[in-house]
C-alpha positions as a printed Julia matrix, in Angstrom:
137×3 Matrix{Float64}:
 101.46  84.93  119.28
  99.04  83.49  116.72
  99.84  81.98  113.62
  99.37  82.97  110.16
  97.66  80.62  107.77
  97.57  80.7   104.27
  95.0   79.2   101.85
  95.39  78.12   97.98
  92.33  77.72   97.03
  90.99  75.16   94.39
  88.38  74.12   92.7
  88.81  70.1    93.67
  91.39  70.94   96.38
  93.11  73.28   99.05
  96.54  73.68   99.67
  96.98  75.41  103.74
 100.13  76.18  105.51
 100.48  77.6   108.68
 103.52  79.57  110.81
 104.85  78.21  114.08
 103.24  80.52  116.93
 106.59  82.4   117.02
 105.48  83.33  113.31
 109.03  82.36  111.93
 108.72  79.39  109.69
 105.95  78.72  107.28
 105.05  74.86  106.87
 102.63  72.87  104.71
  99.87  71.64  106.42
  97.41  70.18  104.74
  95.16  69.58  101.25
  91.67  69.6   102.01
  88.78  68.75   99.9
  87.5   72.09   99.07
  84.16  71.16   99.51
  85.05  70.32  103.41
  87.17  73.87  103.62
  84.88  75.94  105.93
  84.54  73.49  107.92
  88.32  71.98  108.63
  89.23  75.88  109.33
  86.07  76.49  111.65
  87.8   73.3   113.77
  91.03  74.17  113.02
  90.52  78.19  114.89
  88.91  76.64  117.31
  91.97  74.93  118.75
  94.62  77.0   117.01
  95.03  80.62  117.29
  94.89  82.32  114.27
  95.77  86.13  113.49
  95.15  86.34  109.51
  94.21  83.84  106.63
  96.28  84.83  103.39
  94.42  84.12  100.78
  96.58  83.73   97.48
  94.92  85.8    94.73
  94.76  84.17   91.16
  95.64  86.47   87.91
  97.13  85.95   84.86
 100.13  87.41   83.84
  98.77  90.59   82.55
  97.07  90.86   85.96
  93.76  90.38   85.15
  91.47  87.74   86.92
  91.52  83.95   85.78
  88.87  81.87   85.93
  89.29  80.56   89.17
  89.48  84.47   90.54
  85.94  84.66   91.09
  85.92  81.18   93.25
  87.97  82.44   95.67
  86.35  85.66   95.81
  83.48  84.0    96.38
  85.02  81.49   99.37
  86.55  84.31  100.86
  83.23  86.56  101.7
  81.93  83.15  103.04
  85.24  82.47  105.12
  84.63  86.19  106.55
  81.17  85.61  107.21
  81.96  81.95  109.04
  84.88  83.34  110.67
  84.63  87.4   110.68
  87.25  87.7   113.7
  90.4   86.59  111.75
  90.7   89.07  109.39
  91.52  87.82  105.52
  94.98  89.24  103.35
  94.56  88.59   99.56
  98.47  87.72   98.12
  99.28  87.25   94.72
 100.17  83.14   93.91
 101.21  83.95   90.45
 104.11  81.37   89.82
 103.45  79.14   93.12
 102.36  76.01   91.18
 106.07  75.81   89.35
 108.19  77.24   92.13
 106.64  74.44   94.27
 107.12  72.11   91.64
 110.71  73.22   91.82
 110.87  73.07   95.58
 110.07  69.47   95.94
 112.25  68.26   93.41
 115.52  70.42   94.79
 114.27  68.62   98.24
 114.53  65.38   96.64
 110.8   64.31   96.27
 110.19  60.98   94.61
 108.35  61.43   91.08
 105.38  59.79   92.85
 105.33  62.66   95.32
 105.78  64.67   92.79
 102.84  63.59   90.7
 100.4   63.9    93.91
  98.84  67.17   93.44
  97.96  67.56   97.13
 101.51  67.95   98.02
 101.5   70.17   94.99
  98.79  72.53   96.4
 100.15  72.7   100.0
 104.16  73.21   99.0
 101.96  76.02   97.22
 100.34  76.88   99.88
 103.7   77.69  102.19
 105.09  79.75   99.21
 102.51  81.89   99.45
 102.76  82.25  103.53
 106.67  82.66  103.41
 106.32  85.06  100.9
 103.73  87.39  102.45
 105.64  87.35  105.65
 109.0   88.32  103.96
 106.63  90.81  102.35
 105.94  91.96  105.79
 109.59  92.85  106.93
C-alpha cells in the first residue's frame, strides 16, 4: 500500500506527516520551509509511494475562510499541477494548533520543544492525518 500524507500549510512553514505503508499510524515528519514545499514533495513521491495528500483546510469558527485560506488554495492547484497523479483531500485543521500544543506537553515535551514552532506545525500536521483516516472508517 501507499501512504497517506498530510500537509499544514503555512505561510513561513509546513508541518507534513505521513502513514506507515500499512496506513495504520500517522507520524510527524517534517517542517519544511514553505518556500522549498513543491519541491521536498516532488523528491519525496519520487521515492515514497503516495496515494493522497490531505490538505488541512483553514476556517474560522463560523466556517468561513481565514486569511491564510486562499494560500493554500492557491498551493494546492500548484501541488495538483506539479504532481496531478496523487490526488489532493481538503480536511478541516480547525483546533490542530492547540490540540498539538496539548499533545506535546501530555508527551512530556520540554518548554523548549514546546516553543519550536516546527514541531508545532508537524504534531499539527499528524492530527490532521489521524483524524482524516479515523474519518475514513
Amino acid at each position: 500500500m501507499a501512504r497517506l500524507m498530510a500537509i499544514d500549510y503555512g505561510q513561513k512553514r509546513t508541518g507534513i506527516a505521513v502513514t506507515d505503508p500499512l496506513q495504520l499510524i500517522a507520524t510527524a515528519l517534517e517542517t519544511v520551509p514553505t518556500h522549498q514545499l513543491l519541491d521536498y514533495l516532488k523528491k519525496y513521491v519520487a521515492t515514497e509511494s503516495v496515494e493522497v495528500f490531505v490538505v488541512g483546510l483553514p476556517k474560522r469558527l463560523d466556517g468561513t475562510d481565514t486569511d491564510n485560506t486562499p494560500r493554500v488554495r492557491s498551493f494546492v492547484t500548484r501541488l495538483q499541477t506539479a504532481l496531478p497523479d496523487v490526488p489532493v483531500h481538503w480536511h478541516d485543521e480547525r483546533f490542530t494548533s492547540k490540540m498539538a500544543m496539548q499533545a506535546m506537553i501530555a508527551n512530556g515535551s520540554t518548554r523548549k520543544d514546546r516553543r519550536d514552532k516546527g514541531n508545532l506545525d508537524k504534531v499539527s500536521a499528524a492530527i490532521i492525518l489521524q483524524s482524516y483516516m479515523e474519518s475514513k472508517k
